[in-house]
VEXZAVO-843041 format. One record per residue (C-alpha): z negated, y, x negated; residue in three letters; residue number from 0. Coordinates in Angstrom, 2 decimals, always signed. Each point is the difference from the previous one (the first is absolute). Layout:
BEGIN
pz->Z py->Y px->X r->ALA k->NUM
...
REM end
This chain:
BEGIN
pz->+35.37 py->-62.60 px->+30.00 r->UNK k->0
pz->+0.42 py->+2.37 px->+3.14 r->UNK k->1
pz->-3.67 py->-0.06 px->+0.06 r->UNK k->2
pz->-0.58 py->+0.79 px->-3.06 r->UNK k->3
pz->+2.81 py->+3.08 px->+0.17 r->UNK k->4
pz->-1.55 py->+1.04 px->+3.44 r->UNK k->5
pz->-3.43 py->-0.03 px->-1.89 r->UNK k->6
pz->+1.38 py->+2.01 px->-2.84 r->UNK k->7
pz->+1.53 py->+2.78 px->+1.98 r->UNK k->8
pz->-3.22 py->+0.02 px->+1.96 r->UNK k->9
pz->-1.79 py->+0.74 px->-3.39 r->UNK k->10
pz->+2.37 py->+2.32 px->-1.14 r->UNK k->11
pz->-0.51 py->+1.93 px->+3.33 r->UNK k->12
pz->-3.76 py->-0.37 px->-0.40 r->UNK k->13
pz->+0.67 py->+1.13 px->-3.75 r->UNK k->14
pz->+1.99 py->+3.32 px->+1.10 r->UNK k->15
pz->-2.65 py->+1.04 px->+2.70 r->UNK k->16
pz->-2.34 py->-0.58 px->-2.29 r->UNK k->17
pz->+1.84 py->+2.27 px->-2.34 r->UNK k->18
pz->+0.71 py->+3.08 px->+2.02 r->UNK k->19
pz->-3.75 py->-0.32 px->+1.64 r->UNK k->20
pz->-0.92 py->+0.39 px->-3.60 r->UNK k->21
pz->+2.29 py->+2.67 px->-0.21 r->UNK k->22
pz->-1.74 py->+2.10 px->+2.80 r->UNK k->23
pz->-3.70 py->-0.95 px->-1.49 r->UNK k->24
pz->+1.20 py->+0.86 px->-3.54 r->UNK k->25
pz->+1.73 py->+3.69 px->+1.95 r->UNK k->26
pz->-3.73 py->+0.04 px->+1.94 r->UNK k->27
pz->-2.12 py->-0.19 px->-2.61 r->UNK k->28
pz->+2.16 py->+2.69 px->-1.95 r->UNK k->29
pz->-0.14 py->+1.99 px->+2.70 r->UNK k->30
pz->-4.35 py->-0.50 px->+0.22 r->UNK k->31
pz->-0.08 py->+0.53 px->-4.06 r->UNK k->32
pz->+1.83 py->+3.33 px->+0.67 r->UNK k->33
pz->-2.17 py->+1.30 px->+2.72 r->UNK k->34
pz->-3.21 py->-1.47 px->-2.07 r->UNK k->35
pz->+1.22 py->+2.21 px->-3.17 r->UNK k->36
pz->-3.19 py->+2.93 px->+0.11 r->UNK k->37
pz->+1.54 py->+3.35 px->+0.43 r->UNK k->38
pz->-1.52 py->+1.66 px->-3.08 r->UNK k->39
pz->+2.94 py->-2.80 px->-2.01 r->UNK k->40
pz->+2.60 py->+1.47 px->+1.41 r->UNK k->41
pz->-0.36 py->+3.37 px->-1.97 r->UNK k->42
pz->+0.54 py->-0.89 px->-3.19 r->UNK k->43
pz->-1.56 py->+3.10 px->-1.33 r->UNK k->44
pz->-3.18 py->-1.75 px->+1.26 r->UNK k->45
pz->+0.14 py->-3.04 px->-1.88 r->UNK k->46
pz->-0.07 py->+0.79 px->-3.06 r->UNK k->47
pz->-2.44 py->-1.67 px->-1.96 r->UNK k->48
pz->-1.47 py->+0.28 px->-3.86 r->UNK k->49
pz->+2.18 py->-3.08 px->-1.05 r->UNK k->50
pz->+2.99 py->+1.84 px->+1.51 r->UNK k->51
pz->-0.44 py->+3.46 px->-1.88 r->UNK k->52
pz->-1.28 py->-2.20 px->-3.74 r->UNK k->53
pz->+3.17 py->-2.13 px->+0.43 r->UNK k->54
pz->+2.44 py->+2.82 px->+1.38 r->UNK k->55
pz->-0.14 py->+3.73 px->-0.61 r->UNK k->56
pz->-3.53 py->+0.17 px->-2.28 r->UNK k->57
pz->+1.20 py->-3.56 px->-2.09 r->UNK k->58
pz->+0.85 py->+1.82 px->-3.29 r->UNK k->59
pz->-3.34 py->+2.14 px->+0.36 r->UNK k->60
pz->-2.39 py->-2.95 px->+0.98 r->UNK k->61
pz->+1.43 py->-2.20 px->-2.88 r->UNK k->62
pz->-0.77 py->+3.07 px->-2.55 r->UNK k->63
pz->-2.82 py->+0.22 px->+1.41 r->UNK k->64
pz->-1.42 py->-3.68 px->-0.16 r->UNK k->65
pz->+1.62 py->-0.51 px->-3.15 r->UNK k->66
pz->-2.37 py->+2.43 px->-1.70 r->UNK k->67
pz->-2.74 py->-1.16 px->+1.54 r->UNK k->68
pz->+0.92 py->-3.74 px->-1.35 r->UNK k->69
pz->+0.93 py->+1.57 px->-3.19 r->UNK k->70
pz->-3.88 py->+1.65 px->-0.33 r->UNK k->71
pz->-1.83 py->-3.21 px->+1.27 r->UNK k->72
pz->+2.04 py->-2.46 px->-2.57 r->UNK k->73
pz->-0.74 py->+2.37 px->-2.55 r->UNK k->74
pz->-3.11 py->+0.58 px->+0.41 r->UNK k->75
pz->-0.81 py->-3.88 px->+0.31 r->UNK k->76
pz->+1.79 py->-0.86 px->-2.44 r->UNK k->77
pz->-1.82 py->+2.06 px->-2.54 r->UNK k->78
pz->-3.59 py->-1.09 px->+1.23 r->UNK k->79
pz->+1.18 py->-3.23 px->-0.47 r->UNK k->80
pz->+1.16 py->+0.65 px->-3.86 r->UNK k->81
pz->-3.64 py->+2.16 px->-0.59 r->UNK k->82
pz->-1.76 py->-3.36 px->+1.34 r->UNK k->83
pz->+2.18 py->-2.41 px->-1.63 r->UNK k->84
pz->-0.68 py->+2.02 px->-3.57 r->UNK k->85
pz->-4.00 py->+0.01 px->+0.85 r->UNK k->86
pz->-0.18 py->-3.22 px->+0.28 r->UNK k->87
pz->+2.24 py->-0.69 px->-2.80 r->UNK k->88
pz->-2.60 py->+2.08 px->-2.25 r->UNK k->89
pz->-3.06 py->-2.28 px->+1.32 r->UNK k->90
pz->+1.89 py->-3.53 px->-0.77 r->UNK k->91
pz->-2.05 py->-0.37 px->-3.50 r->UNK k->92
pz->-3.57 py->+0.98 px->+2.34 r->UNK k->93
pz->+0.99 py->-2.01 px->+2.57 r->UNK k->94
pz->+1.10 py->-2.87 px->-2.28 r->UNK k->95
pz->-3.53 py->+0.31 px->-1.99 r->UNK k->96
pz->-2.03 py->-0.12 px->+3.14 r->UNK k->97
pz->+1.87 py->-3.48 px->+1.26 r->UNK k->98
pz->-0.76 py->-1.37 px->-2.99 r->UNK k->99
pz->-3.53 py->+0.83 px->-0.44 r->UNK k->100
pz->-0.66 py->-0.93 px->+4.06 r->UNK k->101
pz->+2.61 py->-2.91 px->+0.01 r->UNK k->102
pz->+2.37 py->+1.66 px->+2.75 r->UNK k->103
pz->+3.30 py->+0.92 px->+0.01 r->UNK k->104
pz->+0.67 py->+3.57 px->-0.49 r->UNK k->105
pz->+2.08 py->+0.27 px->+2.65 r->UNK k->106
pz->-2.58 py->-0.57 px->+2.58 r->UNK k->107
pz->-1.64 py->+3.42 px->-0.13 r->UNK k->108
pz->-2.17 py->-0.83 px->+3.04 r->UNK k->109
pz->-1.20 py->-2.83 px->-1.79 r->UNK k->110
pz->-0.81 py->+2.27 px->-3.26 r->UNK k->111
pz->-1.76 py->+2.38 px->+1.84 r->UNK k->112
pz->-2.25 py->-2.35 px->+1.87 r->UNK k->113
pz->-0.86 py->-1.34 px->-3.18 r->UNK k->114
pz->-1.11 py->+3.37 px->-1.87 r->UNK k->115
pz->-1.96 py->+0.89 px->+3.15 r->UNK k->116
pz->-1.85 py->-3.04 px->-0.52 r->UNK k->117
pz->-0.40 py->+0.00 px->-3.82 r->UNK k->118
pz->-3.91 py->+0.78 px->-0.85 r->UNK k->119
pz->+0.72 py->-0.26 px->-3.21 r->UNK k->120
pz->+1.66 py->+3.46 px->+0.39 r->UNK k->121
pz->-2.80 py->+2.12 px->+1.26 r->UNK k->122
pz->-2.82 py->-2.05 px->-2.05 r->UNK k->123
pz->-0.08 py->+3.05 px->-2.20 r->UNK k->124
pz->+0.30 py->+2.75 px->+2.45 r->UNK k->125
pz->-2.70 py->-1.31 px->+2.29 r->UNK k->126
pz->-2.45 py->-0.46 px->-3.11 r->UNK k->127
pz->+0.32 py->+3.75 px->-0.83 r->UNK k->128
pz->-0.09 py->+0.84 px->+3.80 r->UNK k->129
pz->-3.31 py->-2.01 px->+0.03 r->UNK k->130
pz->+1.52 py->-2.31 px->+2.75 r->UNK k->131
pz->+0.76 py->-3.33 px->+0.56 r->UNK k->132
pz->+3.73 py->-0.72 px->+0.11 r->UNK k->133
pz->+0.15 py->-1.09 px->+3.57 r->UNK k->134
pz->-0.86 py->+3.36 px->+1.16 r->UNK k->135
pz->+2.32 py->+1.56 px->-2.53 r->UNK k->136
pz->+2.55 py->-1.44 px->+1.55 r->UNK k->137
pz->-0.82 py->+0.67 px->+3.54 r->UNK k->138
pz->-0.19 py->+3.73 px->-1.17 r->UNK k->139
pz->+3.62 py->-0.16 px->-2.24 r->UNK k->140
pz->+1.32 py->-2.15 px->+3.64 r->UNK k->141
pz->-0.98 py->+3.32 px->+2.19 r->UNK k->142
pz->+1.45 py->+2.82 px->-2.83 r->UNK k->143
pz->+2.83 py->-1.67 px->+0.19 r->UNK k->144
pz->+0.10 py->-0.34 px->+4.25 r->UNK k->145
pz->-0.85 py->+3.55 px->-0.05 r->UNK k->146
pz->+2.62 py->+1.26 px->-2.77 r->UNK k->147
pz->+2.46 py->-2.34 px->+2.61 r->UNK k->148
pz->-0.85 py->+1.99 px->+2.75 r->UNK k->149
pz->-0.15 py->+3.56 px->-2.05 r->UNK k->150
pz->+3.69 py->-1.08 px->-0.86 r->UNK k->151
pz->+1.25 py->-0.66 px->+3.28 r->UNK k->152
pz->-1.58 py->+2.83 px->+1.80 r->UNK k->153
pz->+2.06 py->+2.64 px->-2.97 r->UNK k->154
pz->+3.06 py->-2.38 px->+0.57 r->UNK k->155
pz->-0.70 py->+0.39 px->+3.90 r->UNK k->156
pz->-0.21 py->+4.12 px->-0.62 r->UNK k->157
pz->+3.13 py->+0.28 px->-2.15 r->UNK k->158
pz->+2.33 py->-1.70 px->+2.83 r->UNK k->159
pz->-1.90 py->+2.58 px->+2.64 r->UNK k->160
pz->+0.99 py->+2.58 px->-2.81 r->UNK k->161
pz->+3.18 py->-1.34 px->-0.24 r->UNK k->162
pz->+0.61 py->-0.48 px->+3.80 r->UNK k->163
pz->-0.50 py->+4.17 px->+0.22 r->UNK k->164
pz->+1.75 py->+0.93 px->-2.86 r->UNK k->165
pz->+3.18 py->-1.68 px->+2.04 r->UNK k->166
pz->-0.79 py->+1.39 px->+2.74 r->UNK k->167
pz->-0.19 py->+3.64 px->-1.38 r->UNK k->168
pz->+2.79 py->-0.87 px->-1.85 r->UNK k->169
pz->+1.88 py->-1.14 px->+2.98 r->UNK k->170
pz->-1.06 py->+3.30 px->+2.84 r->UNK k->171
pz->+1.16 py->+2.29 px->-3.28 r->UNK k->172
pz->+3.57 py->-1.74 px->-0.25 r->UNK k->173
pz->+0.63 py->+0.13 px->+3.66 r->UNK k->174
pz->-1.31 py->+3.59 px->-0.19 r->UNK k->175
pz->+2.52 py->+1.10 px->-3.12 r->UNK k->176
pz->+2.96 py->-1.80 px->+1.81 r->UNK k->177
pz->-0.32 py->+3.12 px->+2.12 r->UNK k->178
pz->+0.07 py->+2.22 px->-2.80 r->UNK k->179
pz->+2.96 py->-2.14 px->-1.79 r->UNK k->180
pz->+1.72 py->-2.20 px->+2.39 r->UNK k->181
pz->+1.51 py->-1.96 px->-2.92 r->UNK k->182
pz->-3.69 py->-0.89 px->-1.08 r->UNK k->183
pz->-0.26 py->-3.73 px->-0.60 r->UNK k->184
pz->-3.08 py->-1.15 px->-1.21 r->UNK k->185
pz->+1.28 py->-3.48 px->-0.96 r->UNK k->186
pz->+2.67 py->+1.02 px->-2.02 r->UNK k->187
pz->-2.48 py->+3.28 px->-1.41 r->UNK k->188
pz->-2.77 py->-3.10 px->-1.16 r->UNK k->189
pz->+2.69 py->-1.18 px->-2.31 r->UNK k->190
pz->-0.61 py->+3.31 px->-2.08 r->UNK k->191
pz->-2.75 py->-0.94 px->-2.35 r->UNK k->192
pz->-1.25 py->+3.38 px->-0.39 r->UNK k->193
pz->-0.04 py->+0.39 px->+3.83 r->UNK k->194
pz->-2.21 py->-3.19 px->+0.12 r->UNK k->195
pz->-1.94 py->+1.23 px->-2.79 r->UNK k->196
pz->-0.73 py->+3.84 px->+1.87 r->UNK k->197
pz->-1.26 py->-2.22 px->+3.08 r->UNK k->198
pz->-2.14 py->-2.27 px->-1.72 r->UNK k->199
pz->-1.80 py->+3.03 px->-1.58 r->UNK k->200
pz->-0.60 py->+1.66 px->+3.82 r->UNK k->201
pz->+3.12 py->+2.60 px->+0.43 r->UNK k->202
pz->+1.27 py->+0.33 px->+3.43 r->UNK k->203
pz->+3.57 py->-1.39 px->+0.47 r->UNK k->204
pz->+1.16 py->+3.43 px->+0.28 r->UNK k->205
pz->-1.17 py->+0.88 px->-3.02 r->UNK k->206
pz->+1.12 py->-3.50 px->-1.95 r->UNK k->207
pz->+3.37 py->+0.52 px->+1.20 r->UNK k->208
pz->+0.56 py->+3.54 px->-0.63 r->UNK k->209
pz->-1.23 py->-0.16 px->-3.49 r->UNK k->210
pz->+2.18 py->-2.87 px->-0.71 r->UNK k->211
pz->+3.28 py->+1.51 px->+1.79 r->UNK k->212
pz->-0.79 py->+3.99 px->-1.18 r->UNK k->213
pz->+3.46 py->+0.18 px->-1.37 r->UNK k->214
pz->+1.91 py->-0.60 px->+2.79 r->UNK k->215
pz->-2.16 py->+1.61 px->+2.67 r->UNK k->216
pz->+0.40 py->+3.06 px->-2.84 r->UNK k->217
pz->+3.68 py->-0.33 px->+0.49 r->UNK k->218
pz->-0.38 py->-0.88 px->+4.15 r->UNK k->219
pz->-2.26 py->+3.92 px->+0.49 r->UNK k->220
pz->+2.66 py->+1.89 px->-2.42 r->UNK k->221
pz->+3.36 py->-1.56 px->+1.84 r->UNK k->222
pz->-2.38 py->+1.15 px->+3.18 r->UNK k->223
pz->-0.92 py->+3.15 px->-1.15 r->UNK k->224
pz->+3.52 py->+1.01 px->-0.73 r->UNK k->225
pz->+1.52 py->-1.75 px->+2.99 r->UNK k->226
pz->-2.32 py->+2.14 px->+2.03 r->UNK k->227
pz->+0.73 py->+3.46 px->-2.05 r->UNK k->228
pz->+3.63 py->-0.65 px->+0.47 r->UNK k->229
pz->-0.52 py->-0.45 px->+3.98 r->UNK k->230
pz->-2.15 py->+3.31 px->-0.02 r->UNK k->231
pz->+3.17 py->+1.69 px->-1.83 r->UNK k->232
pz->+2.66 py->-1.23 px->+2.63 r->UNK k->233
pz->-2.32 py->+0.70 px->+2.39 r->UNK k->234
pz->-0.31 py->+3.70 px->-1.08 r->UNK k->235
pz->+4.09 py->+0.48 px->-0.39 r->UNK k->236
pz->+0.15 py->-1.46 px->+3.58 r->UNK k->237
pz->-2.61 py->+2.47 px->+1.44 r->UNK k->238
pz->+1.73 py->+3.20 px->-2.00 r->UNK k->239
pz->+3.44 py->-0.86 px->+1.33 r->UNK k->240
pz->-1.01 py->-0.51 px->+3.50 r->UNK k->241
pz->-2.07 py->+3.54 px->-0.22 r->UNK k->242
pz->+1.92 py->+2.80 px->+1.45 r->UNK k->243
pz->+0.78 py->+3.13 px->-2.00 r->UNK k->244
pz->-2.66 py->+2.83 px->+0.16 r->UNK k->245
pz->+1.76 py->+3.71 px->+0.84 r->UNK k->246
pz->+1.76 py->+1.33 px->-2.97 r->UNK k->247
pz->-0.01 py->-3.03 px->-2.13 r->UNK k->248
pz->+3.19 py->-1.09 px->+1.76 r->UNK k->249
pz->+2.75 py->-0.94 px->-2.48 r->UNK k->250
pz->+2.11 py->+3.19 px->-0.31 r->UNK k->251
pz->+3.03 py->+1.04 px->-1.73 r->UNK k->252
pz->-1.48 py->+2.24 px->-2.67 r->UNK k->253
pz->+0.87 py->+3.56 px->+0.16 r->UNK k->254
pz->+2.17 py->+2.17 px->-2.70 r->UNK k->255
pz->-0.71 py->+3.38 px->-0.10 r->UNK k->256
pz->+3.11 py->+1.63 px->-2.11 r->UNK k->257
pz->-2.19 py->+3.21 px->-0.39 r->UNK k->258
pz->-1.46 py->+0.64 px->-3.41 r->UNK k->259
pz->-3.74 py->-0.65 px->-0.37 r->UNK k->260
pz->-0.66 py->+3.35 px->-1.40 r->UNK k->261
pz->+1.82 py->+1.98 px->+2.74 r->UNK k->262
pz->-2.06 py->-1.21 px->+2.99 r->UNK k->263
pz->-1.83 py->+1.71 px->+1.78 r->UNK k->264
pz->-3.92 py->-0.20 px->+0.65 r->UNK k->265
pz->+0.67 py->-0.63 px->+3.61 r->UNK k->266
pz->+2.78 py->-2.77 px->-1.13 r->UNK k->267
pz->-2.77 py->-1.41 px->-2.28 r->UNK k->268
pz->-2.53 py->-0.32 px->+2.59 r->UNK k->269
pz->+2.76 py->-1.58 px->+2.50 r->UNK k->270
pz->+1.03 py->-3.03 px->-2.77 r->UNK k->271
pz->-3.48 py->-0.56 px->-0.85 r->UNK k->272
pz->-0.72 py->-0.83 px->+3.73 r->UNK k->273
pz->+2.94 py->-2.21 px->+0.21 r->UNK k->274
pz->-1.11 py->-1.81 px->-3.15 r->UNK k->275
pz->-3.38 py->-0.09 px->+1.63 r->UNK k->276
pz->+1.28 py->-2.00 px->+2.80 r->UNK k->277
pz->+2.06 py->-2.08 px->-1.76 r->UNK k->278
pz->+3.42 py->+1.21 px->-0.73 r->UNK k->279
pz->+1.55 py->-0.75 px->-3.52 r->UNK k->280
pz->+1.70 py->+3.57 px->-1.13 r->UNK k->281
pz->+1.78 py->+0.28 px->-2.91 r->UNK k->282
pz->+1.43 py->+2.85 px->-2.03 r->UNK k->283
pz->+3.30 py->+0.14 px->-1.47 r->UNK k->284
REM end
C-alpha cells in the first residue's frame, strides 16, 4: 500500500511537471505565433478584404445588387423555358404522326430525325424533277443543311460580339455620367423600361437618362438658376455696403432755406444749385 501511495505521489509529481512544462510550451508557442503574425495584419486598415466590405459596410448594396441580377437571370430563364415548353406543345400532333408512321416514340426526337434523314421515300419526287438519283439528293439536302448550321452559328456568334460591345459602351457611358450625376445608377436606371428601350435603339446613356428624368433635371437647373441669382444679389448688397462713400454723396442732414424762392438772388441760385450738385438735400419752406 505504501508502494503504491509512494508510486502515486510520484505520478502526481510527474503529472504537475508535466503540467507547468506544458504551461511554458503552450506560453512559447504563443509567444512564436505572435512574433510569426506578418506585419501588414497588424493594421487592420490593411486587411480588409472583399468578403469583409460585402458582409460589413457594402452588405445592403451588394445584396441589391445580386438580387437584381438573380431577379433578371430567373426571369429571363424562366420565360425561355415557357416559349419552349409552348413550341413543343404546338408540335405534339406532328410529332405524334411521325412516331406512328416510323414506329418510334415521339419523344425521342433524335430518333425521329434520324429517321426522316434516312427516308427516300421523301425526296423520290424531288430528285426525279432535279434529274438525280435520290442518294445524291440527299448528300446535297445533308450539306444545305451543315451549311445553314454553320450560317446560324456564325450570326449567333456575331450577335454575342454585338452584344459584348453594346455592354461595354453601355458600361464606359455609365461610369462616364456618374460624373455628371453622382446619383447615376445604372442598375436601378435599367429598371425603367423606356430607359432600356432608348438603349436598345443606340442612345447614349446620357441621353436615355436625361430624356427619361427631363422633369426633374427641369426642376434641378431652375432651383440652380435661382439659387445662383439669389447668391449674385447678396453678393451685390455685400459689395455696395462695404464700398465707401464717394465725396458729396455722404448722408447729410438736408438743408432748409427759410428764404422765399422768388426772392433769391442769381448769385444765391447759382450757390444752391452747386450744393445740390454735390449732393446736399435743400429744401424750401
Amino acid at each position: 500500500m505504501f508502494a503504491d501511495e509512494a508510486d502515486t505521489g510520484a505520478s502526481e509529481g510527474e503529472t504537475n511537471d508535466a503540467v507547468v512544462s506544458t504551461g511554458d510550451d503552450a506560453q512559447t508557442m504563443g509567444e512564436e505565433k505572435v512574433d510569426a503574425t506578418p506585419a501588414e495584419q497588424v493594421n487592420p486598415e490593411t486587411t480588409v478584404s472583399f468578403d469583409d466590405l460585402i458582409k460589413g459596410e457594402y452588405k445592403k448594396d451588394f445584396k441589391k445588387a445580386t438580387s437584381n441580377i438573380v431577379k433578371k437571370r430567373v426571369s429571363k430563364v424562366q420565360s425561355q423555358l415557357d416559349e419552349a415548353n409552348a413550341r413543343f406543345d404546338s408540335m405534339r400532333p406532328m410529332l405524334d404522326a411521325l412516331g406512328e408512321k416510323y414506329r418510334l416514340d415521339p419523344n425521342d426526337i433524335e430518333g425521329l430525325n434520324n429517321a426522316i434523314l434516312s427516308d427516300k421515300a421523301l425526296y423520290e419526287e424531288e430528285a426525279m424533277e432535279r434529274g438525280m438519283d435520290v442518294d445524291t439528293l440527299m448528300q446535297i439536302k445533308g450539306m444545305e443543311q451543315e451549311n445553314r448550321l454553320l450560317k446560324e452559328q456564325e450570326m449567333a456568334h456575331e450577335e454575342e460580339l454585338q452584344r459584348q460591345q453594346e455592354f461595354a459602351r453601355i458600361s464606359q457611358e455609365a461610369d462616364e455620367l456618374k460624373a455628371i450625376y453622382p446619383d447615376f445608377d445604372l442598375e436601378d436606371e435599367l429598371q425603367n423600361e423606356t430607359f432600356a428601350k432608348m438603349l436598345h435603339l443606340g442612345f447614349t446613356v446620357k441621353n436615355a437618362f436625361e430624356s427619361t428624368h427631363i422633369d426633374e433635371l427641369n426642376a434641378m437647373q431652375a432651383e440652380a438658376i435661382a439659387s445662383k441669382a439669389t447668391e449674385k444679389v447678396a453678393n451685390s448688397v455685400k459689395a455696395n455696403a462695404k464700398r465707401p462713400a464717394e465725396n458729396g454723396l455722404k448722408n447729410q442732414p438736408g438743408a432748409k432755406v427759410n428764404n422765399d424762392i422768388k426772392s433769391l438772388t442769381k448769385e444765391e441760385l447759382d450757390d444752391y444749385i452747386a450744393r445740390a450738385n454735390k449732393g446736399e438735400s435743400i429744401s424750401f419752406s
